[in-house]
N, C-alpha and C positions, 0 to 999 in steps of 0.2 A: 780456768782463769782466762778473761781476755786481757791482750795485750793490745798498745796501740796498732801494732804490726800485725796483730790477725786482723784487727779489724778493718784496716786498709787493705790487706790481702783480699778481706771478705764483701768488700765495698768494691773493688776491682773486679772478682765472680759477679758479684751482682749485675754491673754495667755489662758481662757477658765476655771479660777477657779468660777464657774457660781455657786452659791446658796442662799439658803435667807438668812444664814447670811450677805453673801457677799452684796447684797443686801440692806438688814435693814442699813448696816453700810454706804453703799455709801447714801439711803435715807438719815438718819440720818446727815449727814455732809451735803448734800445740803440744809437740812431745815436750820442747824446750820448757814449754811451762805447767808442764805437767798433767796434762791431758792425753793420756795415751789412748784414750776410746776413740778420740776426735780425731788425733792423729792417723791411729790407724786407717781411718773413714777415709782422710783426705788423700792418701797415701794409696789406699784402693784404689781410689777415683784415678790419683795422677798415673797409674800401670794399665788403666780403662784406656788409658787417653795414648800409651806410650809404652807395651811389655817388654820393650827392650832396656829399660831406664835400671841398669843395676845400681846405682846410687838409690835409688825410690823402693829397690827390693831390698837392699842392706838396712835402708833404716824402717820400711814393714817391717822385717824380722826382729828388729829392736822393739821396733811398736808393740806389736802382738806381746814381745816376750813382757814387754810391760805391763801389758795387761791383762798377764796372766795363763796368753796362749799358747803356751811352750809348742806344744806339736803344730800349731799352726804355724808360730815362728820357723819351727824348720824347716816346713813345707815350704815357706820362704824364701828361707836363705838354701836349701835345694835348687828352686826355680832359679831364685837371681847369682846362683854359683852356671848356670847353666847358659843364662845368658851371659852374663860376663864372658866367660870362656869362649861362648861362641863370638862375641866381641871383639875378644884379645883386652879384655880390663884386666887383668893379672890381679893387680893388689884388690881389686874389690873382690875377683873370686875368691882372692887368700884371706882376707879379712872376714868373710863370709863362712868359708870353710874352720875358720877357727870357730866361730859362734853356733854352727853349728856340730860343731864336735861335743864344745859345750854344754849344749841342749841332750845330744846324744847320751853324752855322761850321765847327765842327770836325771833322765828319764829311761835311761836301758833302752834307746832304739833307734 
Protein backbone atom coordinates (compact mmCIF):
# COMPACT_ATOMS: atom_id res chain seq x y z
CA UNK A 1 0.00 0.00 0.00
CA UNK A 2 1.25 3.65 -0.83
CA UNK A 3 0.70 6.20 1.51
CA UNK A 4 0.95 9.91 0.70
CA UNK A 5 4.13 9.92 3.09
CA UNK A 6 5.99 6.99 1.03
CA UNK A 7 5.39 8.76 -1.77
CA UNK A 8 6.99 11.95 -0.81
CA UNK A 9 9.58 9.99 1.04
CA UNK A 10 9.99 8.42 -2.50
CA UNK A 11 9.97 11.64 -4.45
CA UNK A 12 12.64 13.04 -2.06
CA UNK A 13 15.24 9.52 -3.15
CA UNK A 14 14.33 10.37 -6.36
CA UNK A 15 15.65 14.16 -6.34
CA UNK A 16 18.91 12.13 -4.69
CA UNK A 17 18.24 13.07 -0.86
CA UNK A 18 19.66 9.43 -0.39
CA UNK A 19 20.42 8.47 3.58
CA UNK A 20 19.66 6.28 6.40
CA UNK A 21 17.55 8.65 7.80
CA UNK A 22 15.73 9.00 4.69
CA UNK A 23 15.78 5.51 4.62
CA UNK A 24 14.70 4.34 8.23
CA UNK A 25 11.65 6.65 7.57
CA UNK A 26 10.62 5.36 4.26
CA UNK A 27 11.15 1.51 6.11
CA UNK A 28 9.41 2.69 8.69
CA UNK A 29 6.01 3.73 6.93
CA UNK A 30 6.11 0.66 4.64
CA UNK A 31 6.04 -1.57 7.81
CA UNK A 32 3.33 1.04 9.09
CA UNK A 33 1.24 0.06 6.27
CA UNK A 34 1.89 -3.08 5.88
CA UNK A 35 4.51 -3.74 3.52
CA UNK A 36 6.93 -5.61 5.29
CA UNK A 37 8.99 -6.83 2.05
CA UNK A 38 9.36 -3.16 1.21
CA UNK A 39 10.14 -2.36 4.56
CA UNK A 40 12.67 -4.67 5.02
CA UNK A 41 14.47 -3.35 1.57
CA UNK A 42 14.50 0.13 2.85
CA UNK A 43 15.68 -0.71 6.10
CA UNK A 44 18.61 -2.64 4.44
CA UNK A 45 19.45 0.19 2.44
CA UNK A 46 19.20 2.71 5.51
CA UNK A 47 22.21 0.18 7.71
CA UNK A 48 24.18 0.34 3.85
CA UNK A 49 24.19 3.95 4.48
CA UNK A 50 24.79 3.86 8.49
CA UNK A 51 25.53 0.11 10.46
CA UNK A 52 25.72 1.85 13.60
CA UNK A 53 21.86 3.08 13.41
CA UNK A 54 20.27 0.51 16.18
CA UNK A 55 16.92 2.08 15.81
CA UNK A 56 17.14 0.75 11.76
CA UNK A 57 18.37 -2.68 13.34
CA UNK A 58 15.47 -3.03 16.03
CA UNK A 59 12.79 -2.41 13.42
CA UNK A 60 14.88 -4.78 10.57
CA UNK A 61 14.33 -7.48 13.10
CA UNK A 62 10.67 -6.46 13.23
CA UNK A 63 10.66 -6.37 9.53
CA UNK A 64 12.08 -9.53 8.64
CA UNK A 65 10.00 -11.14 11.63
CA UNK A 66 7.16 -9.78 9.56
CA UNK A 67 7.98 -11.41 6.77
CA UNK A 68 8.34 -14.27 7.89
CA UNK A 69 12.29 -14.42 8.47
CA UNK A 70 12.55 -15.39 11.95
CA UNK A 71 16.15 -16.43 11.85
CA UNK A 72 17.14 -13.68 9.79
CA UNK A 73 15.23 -11.34 12.31
CA UNK A 74 17.57 -12.62 14.99
CA UNK A 75 20.47 -12.32 13.13
CA UNK A 76 19.18 -8.77 13.48
CA UNK A 77 18.41 -8.10 16.51
CA UNK A 78 22.01 -10.09 17.37
CA UNK A 79 23.95 -7.42 15.21
CA UNK A 80 21.78 -4.34 16.43
CA UNK A 81 22.04 -5.82 20.27
CA UNK A 82 25.77 -5.45 19.39
CA UNK A 83 25.80 -2.15 18.21
CA UNK A 84 23.71 -0.57 20.57
CA UNK A 85 25.92 -1.97 23.38
CA UNK A 86 28.83 -0.84 21.75
CA UNK A 87 27.02 2.55 21.61
CA UNK A 88 25.86 2.82 25.19
CA UNK A 89 21.87 2.55 23.66
CA UNK A 90 20.77 0.37 26.72
CA UNK A 91 17.00 0.25 26.08
CA UNK A 92 17.37 -0.42 22.39
CA UNK A 93 19.90 -3.17 23.32
CA UNK A 94 17.17 -4.38 26.02
CA UNK A 95 14.26 -4.09 23.73
CA UNK A 96 16.24 -6.01 21.26
CA UNK A 97 17.34 -8.75 23.60
CA UNK A 98 13.81 -9.37 24.60
CA UNK A 99 12.69 -9.91 20.73
CA UNK A 100 15.26 -11.84 20.31
CA UNK A 101 14.84 -14.29 23.23
CA UNK A 102 11.60 -14.45 21.52
CA UNK A 103 12.59 -15.71 18.39
CA UNK A 104 14.90 -18.02 20.24
CA UNK A 105 11.96 -19.59 21.97
CA UNK A 106 10.19 -20.18 19.07
CA UNK A 107 12.56 -21.51 16.91
CA UNK A 108 14.95 -23.69 19.54
CA UNK A 109 18.12 -21.52 18.80
Amino acid sequence: MTTPLIERLRSLLALGKDNALMRFSLGSEYLKSGDAASACEQLARALEHDPDYSAAWKLYGKALMESGRSSAALDAYRRGIAVAERKGDKQAAKEMQVFARRIERQVGG
